[in-house]
C-alpha positions in Angstrom: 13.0 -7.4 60.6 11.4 -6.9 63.9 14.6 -6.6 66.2 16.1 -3.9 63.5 12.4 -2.0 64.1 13.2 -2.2 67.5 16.5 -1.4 67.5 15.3 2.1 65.4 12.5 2.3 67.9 15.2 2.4 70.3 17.9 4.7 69.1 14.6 6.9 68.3 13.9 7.2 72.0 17.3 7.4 73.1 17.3 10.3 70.8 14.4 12.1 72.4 15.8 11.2 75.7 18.9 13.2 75.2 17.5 16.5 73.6 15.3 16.5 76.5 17.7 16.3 78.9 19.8 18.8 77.0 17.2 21.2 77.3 16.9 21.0 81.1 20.7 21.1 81.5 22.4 23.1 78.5 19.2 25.0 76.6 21.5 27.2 74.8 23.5 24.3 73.1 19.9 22.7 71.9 18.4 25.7 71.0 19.8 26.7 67.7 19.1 23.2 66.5 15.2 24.2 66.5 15.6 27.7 64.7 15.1 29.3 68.7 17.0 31.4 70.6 17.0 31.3 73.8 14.4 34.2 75.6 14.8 35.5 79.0 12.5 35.2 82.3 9.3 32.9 81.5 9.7 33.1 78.0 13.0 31.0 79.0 11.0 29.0 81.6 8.6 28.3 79.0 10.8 27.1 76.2 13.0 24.6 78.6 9.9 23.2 80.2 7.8 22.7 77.4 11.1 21.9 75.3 12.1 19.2 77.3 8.4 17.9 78.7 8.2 17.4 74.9 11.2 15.0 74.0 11.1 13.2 77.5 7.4 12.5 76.9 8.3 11.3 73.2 11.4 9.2 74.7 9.4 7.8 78.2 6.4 6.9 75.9 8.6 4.8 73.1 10.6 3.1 76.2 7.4 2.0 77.6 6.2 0.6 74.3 8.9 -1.3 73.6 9.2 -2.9 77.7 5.6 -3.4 77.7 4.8 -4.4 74.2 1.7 -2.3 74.6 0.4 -0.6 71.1 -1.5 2.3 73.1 2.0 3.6 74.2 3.0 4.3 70.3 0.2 6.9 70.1 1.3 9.7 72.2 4.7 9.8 70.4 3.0 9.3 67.3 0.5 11.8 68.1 2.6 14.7 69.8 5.2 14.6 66.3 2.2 14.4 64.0 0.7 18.2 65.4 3.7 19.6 65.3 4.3 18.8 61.9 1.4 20.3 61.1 1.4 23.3 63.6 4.7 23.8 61.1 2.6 23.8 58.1 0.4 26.1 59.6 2.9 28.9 60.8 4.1 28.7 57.8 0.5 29.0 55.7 -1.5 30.8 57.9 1.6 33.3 59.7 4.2 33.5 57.3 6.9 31.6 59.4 9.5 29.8 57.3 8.3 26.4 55.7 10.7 24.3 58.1 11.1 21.4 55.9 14.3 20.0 57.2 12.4 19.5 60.5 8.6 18.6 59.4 10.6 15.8 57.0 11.7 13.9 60.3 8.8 14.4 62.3 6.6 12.4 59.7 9.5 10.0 58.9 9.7 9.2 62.6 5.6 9.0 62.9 5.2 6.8 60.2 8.2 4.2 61.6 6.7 4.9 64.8 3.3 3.5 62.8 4.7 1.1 61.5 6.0 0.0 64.8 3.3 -0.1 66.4 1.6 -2.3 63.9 4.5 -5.1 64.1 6.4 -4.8 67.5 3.2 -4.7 70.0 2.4 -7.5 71.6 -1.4 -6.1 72.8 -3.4 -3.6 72.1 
């Protein structure tokens, strides 16, 4: 059971790793996947860098859990996926952005594996 949590784990971060490298080299490919289109002078500086600081934060964070074994590393990812599924709930309550189910649905399925990895895969705290 562990190795296939890893293996997720894995595949997970992988996963991260390459939408934040898409968003540093081809935004405009990435960008439609998030509901965004692409802005122009900072706006477009703002939405690659904090884009891609996002899912390479998520994918360096998960890579280090898994090589070191280390719990603590889980939390960031876990952390960073948990706000923005609520910053969506929020938009959508309190601004009347779209209720973006189809992407809140695998930010918590992710956080909870990510949980649940964290629980069974570290070897310290």
């Amino acid at each position: 059971m562990n190795s296939v949590l890893k293996g997720l784990v894995l595949v997970i971060a992988v996963s991260f790793l390459v939408t934040g490298l898409r968003w540093l080299v081809a935004p405009v490919g990435v960008a439609p996947t998030f509901g965004l289109t692409l802005d122009q002078g900072v706006g477009l500086s703002s939405q690659v860098g904090d884009m891609s600081a996002f899912f390479l934060t998520l994918a360096t964070c998960l890579l280090i859990a898994l090589i070191s074994g280390r719990r603590s590393w889980y939390y960031p990812a876990i952390m960073l996926l948990s706000f923005t599924a609520i910053g969506r709930i929020v938009a959508w309550l309190v601004h009347d952005a779209a209720l973006a189910l189809l992407l809140i649905a695998p930010e918590v399925v992710v956080s909870i594996i990510l949980l649940v990895a964290s629980r069974r895969l570290a070897k310290e705290a």
